[in-house]
PASE-200921 format. One record per residue (C-alpha): residue number from 1; residue in one letter; x, y, z. Coordinates in steps of 0.1 Angstrom, whole numbers, plus 5000, padded with zeros to 4 digits. Example, Ala and Ser with C-alpha at 12.3 -4.5 7.8 and 13.67 -1.06 7.14 Angstrom:
REM PASE-200921
<atom n="1" res="A" east="5123" north="4955" up="5078"/>
<atom n="2" res="S" east="5137" north="4989" up="5071"/>
END
This chain:
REM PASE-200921
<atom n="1" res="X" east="1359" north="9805" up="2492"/>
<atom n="2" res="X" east="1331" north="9777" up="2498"/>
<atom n="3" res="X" east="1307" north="9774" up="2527"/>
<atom n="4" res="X" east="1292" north="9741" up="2541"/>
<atom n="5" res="X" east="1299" north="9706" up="2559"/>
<atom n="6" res="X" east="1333" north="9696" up="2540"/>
<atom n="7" res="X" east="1344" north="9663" up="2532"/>
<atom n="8" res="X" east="1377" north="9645" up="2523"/>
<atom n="9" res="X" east="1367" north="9646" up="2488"/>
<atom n="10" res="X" east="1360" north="9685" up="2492"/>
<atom n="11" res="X" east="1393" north="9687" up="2507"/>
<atom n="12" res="X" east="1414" north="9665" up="2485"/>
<atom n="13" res="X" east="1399" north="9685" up="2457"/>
<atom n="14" res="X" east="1405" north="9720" up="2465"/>
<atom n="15" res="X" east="1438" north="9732" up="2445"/>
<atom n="16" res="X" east="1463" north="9766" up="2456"/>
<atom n="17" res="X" east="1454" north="9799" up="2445"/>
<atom n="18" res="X" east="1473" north="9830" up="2439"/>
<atom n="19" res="X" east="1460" north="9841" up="2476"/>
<atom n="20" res="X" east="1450" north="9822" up="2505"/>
<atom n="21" res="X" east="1415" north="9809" up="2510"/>
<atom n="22" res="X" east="1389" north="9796" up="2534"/>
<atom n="23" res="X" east="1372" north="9763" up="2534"/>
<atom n="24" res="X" east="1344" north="9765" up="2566"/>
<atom n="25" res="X" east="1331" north="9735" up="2579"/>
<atom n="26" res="X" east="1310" north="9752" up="2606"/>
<atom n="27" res="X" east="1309" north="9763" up="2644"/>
<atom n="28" res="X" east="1338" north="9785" up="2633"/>
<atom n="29" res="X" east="1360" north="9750" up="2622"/>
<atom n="30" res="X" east="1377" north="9764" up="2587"/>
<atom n="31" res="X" east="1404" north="9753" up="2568"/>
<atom n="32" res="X" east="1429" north="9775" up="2558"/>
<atom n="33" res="X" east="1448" north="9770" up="2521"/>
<atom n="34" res="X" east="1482" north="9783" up="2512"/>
<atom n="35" res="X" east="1492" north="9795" up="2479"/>
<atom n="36" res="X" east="1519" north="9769" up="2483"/>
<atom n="37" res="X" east="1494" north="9739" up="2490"/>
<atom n="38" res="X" east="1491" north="9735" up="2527"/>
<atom n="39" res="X" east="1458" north="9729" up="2541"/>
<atom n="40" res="X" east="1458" north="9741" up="2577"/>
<atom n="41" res="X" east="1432" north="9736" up="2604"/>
<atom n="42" res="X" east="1417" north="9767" up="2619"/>
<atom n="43" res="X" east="1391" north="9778" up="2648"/>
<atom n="44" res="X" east="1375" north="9809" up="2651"/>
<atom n="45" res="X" east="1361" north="9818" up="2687"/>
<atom n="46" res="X" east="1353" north="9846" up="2708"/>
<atom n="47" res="X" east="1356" north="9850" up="2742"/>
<atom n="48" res="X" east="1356" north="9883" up="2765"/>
<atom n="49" res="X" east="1343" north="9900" up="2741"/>
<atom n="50" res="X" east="1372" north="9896" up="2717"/>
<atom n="51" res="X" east="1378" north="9874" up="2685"/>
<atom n="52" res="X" east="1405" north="9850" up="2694"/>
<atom n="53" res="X" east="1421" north="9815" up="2672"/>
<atom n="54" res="X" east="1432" north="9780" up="2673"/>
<atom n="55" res="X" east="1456" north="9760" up="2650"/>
<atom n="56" res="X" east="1450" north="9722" up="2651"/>
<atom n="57" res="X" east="1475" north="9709" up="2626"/>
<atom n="58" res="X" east="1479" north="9707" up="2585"/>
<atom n="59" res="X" east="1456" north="9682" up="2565"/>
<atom n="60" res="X" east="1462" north="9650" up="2563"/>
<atom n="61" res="X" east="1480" north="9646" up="2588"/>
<atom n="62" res="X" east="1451" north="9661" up="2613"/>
<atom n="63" res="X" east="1421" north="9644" up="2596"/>
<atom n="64" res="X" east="1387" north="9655" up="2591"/>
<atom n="65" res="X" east="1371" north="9639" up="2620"/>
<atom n="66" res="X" east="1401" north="9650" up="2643"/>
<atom n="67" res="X" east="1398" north="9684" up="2635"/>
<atom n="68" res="X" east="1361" north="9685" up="2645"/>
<atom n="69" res="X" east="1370" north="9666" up="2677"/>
<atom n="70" res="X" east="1394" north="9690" up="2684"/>
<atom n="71" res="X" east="1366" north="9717" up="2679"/>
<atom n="72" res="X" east="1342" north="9702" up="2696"/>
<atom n="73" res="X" east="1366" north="9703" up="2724"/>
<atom n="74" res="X" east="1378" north="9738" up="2720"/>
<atom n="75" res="X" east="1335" north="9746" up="2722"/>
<atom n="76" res="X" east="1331" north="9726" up="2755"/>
<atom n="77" res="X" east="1356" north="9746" up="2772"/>
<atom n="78" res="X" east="1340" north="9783" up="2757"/>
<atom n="79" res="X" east="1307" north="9770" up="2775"/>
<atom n="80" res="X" east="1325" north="9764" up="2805"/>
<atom n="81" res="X" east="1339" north="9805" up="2806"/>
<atom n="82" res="X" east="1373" north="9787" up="2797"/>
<atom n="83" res="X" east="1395" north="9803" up="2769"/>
<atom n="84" res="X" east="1407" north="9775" up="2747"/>
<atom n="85" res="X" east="1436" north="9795" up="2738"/>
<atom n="86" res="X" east="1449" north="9800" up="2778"/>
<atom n="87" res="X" east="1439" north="9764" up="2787"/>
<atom n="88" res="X" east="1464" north="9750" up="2759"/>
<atom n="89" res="X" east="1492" north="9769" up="2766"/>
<atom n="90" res="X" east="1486" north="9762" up="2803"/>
<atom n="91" res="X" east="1490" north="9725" up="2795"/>
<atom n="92" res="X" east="1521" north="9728" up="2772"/>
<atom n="93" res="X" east="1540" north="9744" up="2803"/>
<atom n="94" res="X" east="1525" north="9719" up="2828"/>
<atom n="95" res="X" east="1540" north="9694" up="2806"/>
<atom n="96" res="X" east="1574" north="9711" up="2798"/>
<atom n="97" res="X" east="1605" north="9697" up="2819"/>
<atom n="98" res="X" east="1608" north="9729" up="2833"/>
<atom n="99" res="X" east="1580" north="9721" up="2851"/>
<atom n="100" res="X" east="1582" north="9687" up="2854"/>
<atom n="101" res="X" east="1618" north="9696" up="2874"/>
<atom n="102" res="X" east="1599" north="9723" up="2894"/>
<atom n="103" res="X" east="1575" north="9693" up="2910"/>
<atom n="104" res="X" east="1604" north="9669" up="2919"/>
<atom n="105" res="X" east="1622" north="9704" up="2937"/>
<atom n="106" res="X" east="1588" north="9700" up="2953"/>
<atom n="107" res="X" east="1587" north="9670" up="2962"/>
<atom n="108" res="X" east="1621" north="9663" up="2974"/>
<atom n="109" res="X" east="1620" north="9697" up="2997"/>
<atom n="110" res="X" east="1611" north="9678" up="3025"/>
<atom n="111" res="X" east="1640" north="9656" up="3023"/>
<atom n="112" res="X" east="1670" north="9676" up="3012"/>
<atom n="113" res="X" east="1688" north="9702" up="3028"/>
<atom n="114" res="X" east="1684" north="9740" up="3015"/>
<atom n="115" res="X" east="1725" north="9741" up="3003"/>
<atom n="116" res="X" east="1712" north="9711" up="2986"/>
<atom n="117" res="X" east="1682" north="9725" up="2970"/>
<atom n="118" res="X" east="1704" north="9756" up="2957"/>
<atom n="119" res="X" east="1729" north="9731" up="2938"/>
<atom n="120" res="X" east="1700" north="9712" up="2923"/>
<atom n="121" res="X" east="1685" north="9749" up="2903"/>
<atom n="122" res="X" east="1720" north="9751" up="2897"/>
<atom n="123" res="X" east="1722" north="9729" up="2877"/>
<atom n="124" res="X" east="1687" north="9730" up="2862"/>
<atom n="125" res="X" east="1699" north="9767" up="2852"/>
<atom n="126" res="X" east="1725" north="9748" up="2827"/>
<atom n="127" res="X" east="1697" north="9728" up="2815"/>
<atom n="128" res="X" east="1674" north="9748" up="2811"/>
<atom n="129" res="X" east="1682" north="9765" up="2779"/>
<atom n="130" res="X" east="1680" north="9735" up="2764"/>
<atom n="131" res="X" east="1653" north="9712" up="2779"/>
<atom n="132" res="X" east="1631" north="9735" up="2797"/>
<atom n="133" res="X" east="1607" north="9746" up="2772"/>
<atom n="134" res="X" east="1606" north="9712" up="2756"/>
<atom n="135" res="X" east="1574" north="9688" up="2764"/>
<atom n="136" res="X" east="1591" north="9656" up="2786"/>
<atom n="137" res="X" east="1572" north="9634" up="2764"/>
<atom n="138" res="X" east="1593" north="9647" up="2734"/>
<atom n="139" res="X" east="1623" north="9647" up="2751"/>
<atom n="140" res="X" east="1653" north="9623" up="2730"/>
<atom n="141" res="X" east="1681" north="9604" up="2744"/>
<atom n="142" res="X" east="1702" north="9631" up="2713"/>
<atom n="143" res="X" east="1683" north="9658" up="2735"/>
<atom n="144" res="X" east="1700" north="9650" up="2768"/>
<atom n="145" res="X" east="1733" north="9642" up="2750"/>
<atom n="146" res="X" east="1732" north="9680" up="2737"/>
<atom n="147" res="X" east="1721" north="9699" up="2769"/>
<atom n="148" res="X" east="1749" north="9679" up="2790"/>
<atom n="149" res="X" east="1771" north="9684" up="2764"/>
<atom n="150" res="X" east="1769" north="9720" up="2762"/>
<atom n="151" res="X" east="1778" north="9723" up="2796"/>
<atom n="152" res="X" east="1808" north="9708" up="2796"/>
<atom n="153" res="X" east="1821" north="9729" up="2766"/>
<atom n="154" res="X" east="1816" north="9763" up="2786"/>
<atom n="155" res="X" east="1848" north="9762" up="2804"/>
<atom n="156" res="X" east="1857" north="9727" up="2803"/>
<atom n="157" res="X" east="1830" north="9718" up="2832"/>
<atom n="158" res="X" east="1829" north="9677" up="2830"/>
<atom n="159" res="X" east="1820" north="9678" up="2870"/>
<atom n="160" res="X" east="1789" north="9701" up="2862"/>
<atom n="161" res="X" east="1783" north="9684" up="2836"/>
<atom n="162" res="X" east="1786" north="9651" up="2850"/>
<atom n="163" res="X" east="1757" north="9664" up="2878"/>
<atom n="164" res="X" east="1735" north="9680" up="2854"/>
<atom n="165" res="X" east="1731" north="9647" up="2835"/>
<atom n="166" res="X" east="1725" north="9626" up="2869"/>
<atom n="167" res="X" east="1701" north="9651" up="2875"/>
<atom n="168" res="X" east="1681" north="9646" up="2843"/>
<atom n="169" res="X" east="1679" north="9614" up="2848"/>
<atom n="170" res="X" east="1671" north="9616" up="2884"/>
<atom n="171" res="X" east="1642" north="9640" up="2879"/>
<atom n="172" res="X" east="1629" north="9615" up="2844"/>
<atom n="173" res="X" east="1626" north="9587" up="2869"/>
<atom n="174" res="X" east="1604" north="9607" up="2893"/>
<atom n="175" res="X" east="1588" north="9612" up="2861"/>
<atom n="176" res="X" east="1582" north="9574" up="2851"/>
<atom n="177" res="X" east="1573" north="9568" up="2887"/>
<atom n="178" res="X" east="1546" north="9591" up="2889"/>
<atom n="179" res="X" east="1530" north="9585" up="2854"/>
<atom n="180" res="X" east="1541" north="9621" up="2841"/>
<atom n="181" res="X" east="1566" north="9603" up="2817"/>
<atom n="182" res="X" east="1566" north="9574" up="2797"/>
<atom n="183" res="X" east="1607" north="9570" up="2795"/>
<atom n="184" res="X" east="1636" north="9581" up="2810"/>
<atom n="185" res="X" east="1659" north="9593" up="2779"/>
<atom n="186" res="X" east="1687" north="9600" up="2800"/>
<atom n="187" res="X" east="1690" north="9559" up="2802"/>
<atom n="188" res="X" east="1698" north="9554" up="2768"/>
<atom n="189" res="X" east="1737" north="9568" up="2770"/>
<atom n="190" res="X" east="1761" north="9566" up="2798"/>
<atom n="191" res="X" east="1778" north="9594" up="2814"/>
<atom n="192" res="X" east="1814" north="9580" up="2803"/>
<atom n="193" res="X" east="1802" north="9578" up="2762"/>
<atom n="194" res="X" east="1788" north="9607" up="2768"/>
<atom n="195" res="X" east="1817" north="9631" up="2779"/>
<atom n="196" res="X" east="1856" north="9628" up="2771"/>
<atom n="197" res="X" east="1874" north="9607" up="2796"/>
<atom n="198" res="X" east="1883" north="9624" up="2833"/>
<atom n="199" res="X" east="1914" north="9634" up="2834"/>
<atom n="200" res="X" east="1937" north="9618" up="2862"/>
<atom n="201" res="X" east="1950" north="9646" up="2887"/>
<atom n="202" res="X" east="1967" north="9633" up="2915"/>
<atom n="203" res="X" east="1965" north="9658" up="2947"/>
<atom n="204" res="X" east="1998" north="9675" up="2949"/>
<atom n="205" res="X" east="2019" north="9663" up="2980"/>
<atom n="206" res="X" east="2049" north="9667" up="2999"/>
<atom n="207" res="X" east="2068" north="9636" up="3001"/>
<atom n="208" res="X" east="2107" north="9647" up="3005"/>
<atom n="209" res="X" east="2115" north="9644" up="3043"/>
<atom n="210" res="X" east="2135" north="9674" up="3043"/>
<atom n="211" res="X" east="2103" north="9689" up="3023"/>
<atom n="212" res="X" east="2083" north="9675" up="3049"/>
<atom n="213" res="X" east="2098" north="9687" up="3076"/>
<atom n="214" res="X" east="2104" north="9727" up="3062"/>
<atom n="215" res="X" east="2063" north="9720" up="3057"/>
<atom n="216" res="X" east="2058" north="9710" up="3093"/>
<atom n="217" res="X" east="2080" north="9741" up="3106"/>
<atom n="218" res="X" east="2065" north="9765" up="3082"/>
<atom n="219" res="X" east="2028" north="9753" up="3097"/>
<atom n="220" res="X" east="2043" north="9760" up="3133"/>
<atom n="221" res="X" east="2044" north="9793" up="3122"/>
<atom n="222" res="X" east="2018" north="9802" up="3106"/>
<atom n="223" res="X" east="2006" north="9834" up="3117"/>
<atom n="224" res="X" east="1966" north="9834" up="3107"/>
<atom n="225" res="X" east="1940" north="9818" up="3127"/>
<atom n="226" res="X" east="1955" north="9795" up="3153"/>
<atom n="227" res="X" east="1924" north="9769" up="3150"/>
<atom n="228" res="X" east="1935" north="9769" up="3109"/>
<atom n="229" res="X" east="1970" north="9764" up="3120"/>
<atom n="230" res="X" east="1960" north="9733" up="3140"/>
<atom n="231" res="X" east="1933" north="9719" up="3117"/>
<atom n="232" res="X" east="1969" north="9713" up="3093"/>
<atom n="233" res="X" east="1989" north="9700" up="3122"/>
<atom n="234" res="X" east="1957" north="9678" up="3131"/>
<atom n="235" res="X" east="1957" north="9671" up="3094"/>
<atom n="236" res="X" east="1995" north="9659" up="3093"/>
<atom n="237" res="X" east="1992" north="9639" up="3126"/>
<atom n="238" res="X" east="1962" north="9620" up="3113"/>
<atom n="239" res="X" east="1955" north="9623" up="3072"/>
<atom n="240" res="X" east="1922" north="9618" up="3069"/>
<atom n="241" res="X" east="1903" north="9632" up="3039"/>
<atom n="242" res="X" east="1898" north="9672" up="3040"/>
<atom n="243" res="X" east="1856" north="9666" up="3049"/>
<atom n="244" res="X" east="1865" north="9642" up="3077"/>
<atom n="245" res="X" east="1888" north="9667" up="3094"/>
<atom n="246" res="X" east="1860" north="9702" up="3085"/>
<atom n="247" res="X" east="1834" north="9681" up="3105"/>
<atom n="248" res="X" east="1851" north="9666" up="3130"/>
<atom n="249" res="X" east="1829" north="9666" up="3162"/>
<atom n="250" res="X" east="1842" north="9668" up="3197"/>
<atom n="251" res="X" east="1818" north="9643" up="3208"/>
<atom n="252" res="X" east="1833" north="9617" up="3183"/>
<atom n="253" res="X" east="1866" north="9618" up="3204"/>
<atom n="254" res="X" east="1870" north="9593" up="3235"/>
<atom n="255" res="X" east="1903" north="9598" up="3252"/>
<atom n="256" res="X" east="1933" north="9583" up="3224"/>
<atom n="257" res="X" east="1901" north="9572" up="3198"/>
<atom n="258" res="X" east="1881" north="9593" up="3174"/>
<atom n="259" res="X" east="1856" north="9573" up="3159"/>
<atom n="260" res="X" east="1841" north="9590" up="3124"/>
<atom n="261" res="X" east="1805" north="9579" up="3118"/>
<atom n="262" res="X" east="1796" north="9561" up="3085"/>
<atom n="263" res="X" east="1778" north="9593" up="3072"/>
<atom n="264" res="X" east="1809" north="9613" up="3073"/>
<atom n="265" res="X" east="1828" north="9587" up="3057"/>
<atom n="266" res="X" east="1836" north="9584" up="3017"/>
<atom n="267" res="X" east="1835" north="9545" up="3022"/>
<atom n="268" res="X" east="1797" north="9549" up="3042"/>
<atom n="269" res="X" east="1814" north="9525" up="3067"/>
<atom n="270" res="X" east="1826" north="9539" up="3106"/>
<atom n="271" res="X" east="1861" north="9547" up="3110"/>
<atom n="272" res="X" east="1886" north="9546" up="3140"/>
<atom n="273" res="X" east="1914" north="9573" up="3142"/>
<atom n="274" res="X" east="1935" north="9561" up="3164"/>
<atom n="275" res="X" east="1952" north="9594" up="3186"/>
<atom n="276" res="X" east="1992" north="9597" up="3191"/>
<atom n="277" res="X" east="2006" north="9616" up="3221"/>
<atom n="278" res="X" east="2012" north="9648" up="3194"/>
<atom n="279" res="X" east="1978" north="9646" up="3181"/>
<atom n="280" res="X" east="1962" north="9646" up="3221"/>
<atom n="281" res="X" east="1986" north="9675" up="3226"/>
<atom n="282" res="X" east="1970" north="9695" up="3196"/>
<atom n="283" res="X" east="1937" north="9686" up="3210"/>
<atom n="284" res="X" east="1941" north="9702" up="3241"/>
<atom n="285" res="X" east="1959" north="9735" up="3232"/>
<atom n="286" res="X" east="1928" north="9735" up="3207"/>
<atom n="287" res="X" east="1899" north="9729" up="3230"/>
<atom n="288" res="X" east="1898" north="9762" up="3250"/>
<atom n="289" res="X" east="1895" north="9779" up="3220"/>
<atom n="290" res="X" east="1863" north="9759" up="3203"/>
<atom n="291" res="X" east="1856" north="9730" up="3228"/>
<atom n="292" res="X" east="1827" north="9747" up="3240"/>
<atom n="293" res="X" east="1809" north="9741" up="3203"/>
<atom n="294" res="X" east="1803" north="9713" up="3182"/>
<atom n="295" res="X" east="1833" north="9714" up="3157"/>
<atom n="296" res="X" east="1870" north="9713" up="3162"/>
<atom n="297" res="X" east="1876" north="9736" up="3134"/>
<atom n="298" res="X" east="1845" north="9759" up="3131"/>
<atom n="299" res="X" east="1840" north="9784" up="3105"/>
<atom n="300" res="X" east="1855" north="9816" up="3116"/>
<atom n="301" res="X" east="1820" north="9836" up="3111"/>
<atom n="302" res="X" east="1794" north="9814" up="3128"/>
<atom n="303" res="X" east="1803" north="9783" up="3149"/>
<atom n="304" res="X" east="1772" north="9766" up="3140"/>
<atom n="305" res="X" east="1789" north="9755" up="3105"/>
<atom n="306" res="X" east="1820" north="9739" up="3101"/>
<atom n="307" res="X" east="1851" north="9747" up="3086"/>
<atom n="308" res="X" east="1850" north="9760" up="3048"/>
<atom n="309" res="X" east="1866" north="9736" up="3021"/>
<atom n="310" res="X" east="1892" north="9762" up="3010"/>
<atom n="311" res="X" east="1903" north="9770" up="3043"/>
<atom n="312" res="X" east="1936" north="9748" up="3047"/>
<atom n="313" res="X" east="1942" north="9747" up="3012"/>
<atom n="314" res="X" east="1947" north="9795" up="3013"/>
<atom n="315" res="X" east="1965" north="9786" up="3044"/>
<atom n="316" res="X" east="1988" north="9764" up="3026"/>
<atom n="317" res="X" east="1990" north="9796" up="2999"/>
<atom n="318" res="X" east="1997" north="9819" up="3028"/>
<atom n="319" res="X" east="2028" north="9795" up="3038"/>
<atom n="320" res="X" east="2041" north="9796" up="2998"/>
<atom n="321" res="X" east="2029" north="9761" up="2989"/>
<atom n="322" res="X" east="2013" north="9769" up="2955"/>
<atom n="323" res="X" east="1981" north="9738" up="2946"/>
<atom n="324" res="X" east="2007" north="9721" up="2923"/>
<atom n="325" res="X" east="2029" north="9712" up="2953"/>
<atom n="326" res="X" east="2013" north="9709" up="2985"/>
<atom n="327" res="X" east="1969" north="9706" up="2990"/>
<atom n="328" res="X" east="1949" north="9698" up="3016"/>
<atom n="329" res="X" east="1947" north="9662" up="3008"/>
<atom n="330" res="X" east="1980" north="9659" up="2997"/>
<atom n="331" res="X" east="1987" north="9650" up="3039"/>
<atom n="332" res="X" east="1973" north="9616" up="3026"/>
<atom n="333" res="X" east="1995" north="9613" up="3000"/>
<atom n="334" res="X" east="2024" north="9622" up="3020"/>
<atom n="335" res="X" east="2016" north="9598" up="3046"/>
<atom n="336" res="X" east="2009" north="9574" up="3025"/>
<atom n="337" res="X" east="2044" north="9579" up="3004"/>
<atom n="338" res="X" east="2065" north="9579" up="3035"/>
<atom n="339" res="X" east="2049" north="9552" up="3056"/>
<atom n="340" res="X" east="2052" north="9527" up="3028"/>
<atom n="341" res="X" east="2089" north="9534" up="3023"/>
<atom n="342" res="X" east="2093" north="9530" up="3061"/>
<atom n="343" res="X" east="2082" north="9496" up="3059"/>
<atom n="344" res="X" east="2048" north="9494" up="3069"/>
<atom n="345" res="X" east="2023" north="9467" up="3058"/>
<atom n="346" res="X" east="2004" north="9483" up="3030"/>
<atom n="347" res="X" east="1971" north="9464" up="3046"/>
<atom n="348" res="X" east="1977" north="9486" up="3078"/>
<atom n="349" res="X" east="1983" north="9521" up="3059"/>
<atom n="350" res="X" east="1956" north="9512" up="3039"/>
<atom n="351" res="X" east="1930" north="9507" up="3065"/>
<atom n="352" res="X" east="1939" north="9540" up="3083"/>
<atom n="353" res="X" east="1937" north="9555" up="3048"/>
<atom n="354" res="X" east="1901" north="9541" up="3050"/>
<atom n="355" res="X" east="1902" north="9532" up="3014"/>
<atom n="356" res="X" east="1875" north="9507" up="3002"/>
<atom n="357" res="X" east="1885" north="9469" up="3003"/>
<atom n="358" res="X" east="1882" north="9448" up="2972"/>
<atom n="359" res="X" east="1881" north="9423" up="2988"/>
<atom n="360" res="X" east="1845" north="9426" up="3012"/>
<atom n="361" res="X" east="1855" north="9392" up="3030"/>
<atom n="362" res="X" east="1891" north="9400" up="3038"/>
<atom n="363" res="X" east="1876" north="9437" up="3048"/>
<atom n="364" res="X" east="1852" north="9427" up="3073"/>
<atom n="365" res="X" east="1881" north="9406" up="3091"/>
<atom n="366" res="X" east="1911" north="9428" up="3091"/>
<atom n="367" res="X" east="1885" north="9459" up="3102"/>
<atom n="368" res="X" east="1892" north="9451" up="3139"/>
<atom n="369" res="X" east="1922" north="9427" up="3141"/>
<atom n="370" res="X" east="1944" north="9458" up="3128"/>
<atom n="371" res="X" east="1938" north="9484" up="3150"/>
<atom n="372" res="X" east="1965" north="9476" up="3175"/>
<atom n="373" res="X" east="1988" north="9478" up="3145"/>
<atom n="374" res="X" east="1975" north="9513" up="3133"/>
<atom n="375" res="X" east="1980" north="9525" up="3173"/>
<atom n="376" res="X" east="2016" north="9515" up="3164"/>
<atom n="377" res="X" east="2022" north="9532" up="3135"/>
<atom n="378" res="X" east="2003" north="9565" up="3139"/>
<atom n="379" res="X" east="2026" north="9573" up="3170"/>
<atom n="380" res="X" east="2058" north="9557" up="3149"/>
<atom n="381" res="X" east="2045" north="9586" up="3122"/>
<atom n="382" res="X" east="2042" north="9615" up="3151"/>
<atom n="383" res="X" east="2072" north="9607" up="3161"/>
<atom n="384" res="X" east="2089" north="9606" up="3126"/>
<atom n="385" res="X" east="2073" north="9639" up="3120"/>
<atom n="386" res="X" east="2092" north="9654" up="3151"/>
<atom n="387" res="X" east="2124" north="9646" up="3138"/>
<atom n="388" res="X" east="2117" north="9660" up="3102"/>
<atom n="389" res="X" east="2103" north="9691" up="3120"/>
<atom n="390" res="X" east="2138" north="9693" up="3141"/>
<atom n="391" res="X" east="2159" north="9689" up="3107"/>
<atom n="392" res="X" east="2181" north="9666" up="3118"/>
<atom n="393" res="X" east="2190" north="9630" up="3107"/>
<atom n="394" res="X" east="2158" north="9611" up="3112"/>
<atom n="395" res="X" east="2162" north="9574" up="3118"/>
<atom n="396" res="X" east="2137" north="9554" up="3095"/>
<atom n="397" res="X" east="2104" north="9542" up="3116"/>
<atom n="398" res="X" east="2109" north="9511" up="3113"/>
<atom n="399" res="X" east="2131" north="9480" up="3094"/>
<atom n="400" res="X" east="2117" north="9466" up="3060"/>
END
């Protein structure tokens, strides 16, 4: 053991013993050597009263004159009543991306809804176990890769997964933004190199007239909820997506017309629904029962919230239609199947699919010049679906 200012010479010169010993440089600064050669910073302090420590790092790598800097440091924060100890650890978890997730929740609060909110610590629950305690600065591309990675082996969950990693990167560009990063990690792989390819699962449809028509029977019977039972006649008569049908608003529907704002819309772009005589009929046995609220097809528990997502599809259950042969969205499908073999231009069927156009030119001229088409052909399609529903011969809708 030695006492005094050291210096690199000191230091470089001071060889393992069978125990560990103490080189003090002063002010409590001592270093600490290992039978096995390490030369380790150390700072004895007291404060309230009780003797407390600091590690700064193994020699060389933490030189002389940084260790005493690091000291002096540690000293400055004693004479302020500040434990050294407390403040470091306080910084570690200010810098973690734990918390660096917890201040974009915080500041995106304002602008999200709660249900949104609860999906975003959903997913931060996922990565937490793996990035939470780390410091964002550290934080590797190979880091990202593992936590996203790791969720999509529990169960298979590439959709999760697929969140979780826009998430990270989301919540690393907030980061960058705001000076609390110097990178985004997450940038530095793409989602598809990063998980196995999706695979491609069509939605399970109907698309055998006689089919068709047992379905279209079977959903006039249907002995639950009546406003479920006409949310899938609604659904037949028009095929839009599942979403677009839930939040359908009776203020969106003037006389034959509903018009779907942009916001409800997969494409972001307003959509016309033009109405057939069947689907105004279906609209008027349904409006005494939920005309006086905002949704057509309200949840059943509060009519301040629309619809639920599984709704149609356990009705379909109910009926015997198991998901590998008839779903919610599959109405599109069938539509889609049947209207093409009737005939129809495939730029009409499209458009009332409300499928994005390739072509953005072509789109913005065929978005108004085909709606007396799709007038046409959605009551040809009401009318073909009464003759499936009446199982007799049904007479194509129209000629190739």
């Amino acid at each position: 053991m030695a006492s005094g200012k050291l210096t690199d010479t000191t230091i470089r010169a001071a060889k393992p013993a069978d125990k560990p010993f103490k080189l003090y440089d002063g002010d409590g600064l001592f270093l600490l050597v290992s039978p096995a050669g390490g030369k380790l910073w150390r700072l004895k302090y007291r404060h309230g009263g009780k003797e407390k420590g600091l590690a700064f790092g193994a020699y060389p790598a933490v030189s002389l004159k940084d260790a005493r800097a690091k000291a002096a440091e540690a000293r400055r924060l004693l004479a302020q009543g500040t434990d050294p100890a407390a403040a470091r650890a306080r910084a570690k978890t200010a810098d973690t991306f734990a918390a660096l997730a917890e201040r974009w929740l915080a500041d995106t609060a304002g602008s999200c809804k709660p249900v949104t909110a609860g999906k975003h610590r959903f997913l931060l629950s996922h990565l937490a176990p793996h990035l939470g305690h780390m410091a964002a600065d550290e934080i590797t591309a190979a880091d990202v890769v593992r936590a996203v990675r790791s969720v999509h082996s529990r169960g298979d969950l590439r959709e999760t997964a697929g969140r979780a990693y826009s998430l990270c990167s989301r919540i690393f560009r907030f980061a960058v933004v705001h000076g609390l990063a110097a990178r985004n990690p997450a940038a530095d792989v793409a989602l598809r190199d990063l998980l196995p390819p999706k695979p491609v699962r069509n939605h399970a449809a109907l698309t055998d007239p006689a089919a068709v028509g047992g379905l279209l029977r079977a959903i006039d019977g249907y002995q639950g909820v009546p406003v479920t039972r006409f949310a899938m006649q609604f659904a037949a008569l028009t095929f839009v997506r599942p979403g677009e049908l839930r939040h359908a608003e009776w203020t969106e529907f003037d006389g034959d017309t509903w018009r779907i704002p942009g916001h409800k819309m997969k494409v972001d772009a307003a959509h016309i629904v033009p109405l057939s005589r069947q689907a105004l009929d279906v609209l008027d046995a349904l409006r005494p029962l939920t005309g006086a609220g905002r949704y057509l097809f309200p949840c059943e528990r509060t009519r301040e919230r629309p619809m639920s997502e599984n709704t149609v599809n356990a009705a379909l259950r109910r009926l015997g239609y198991d998901k590998d042969t008839m779903t919610g969205h599959g109405f599109r499908a069938m539509a889609s199947t049947l209207l093409h073999e009737q005939g129809f231009p495939p730029m009409v069927i499209e458009r009332q699919l409300a499928h994005a156009e390739r072509n953005k030119v072509a789109g913005a001229y065929n978005r108004a010049d085909l709606l007396l088409e799709r007038r046409r052909m959605m009551q040809a399609w009401a009318d073909y679906l009464d003759g499936l529903r009446a199982g007799g011969l049904v007479v194509p809708i129209r000629r190739r």
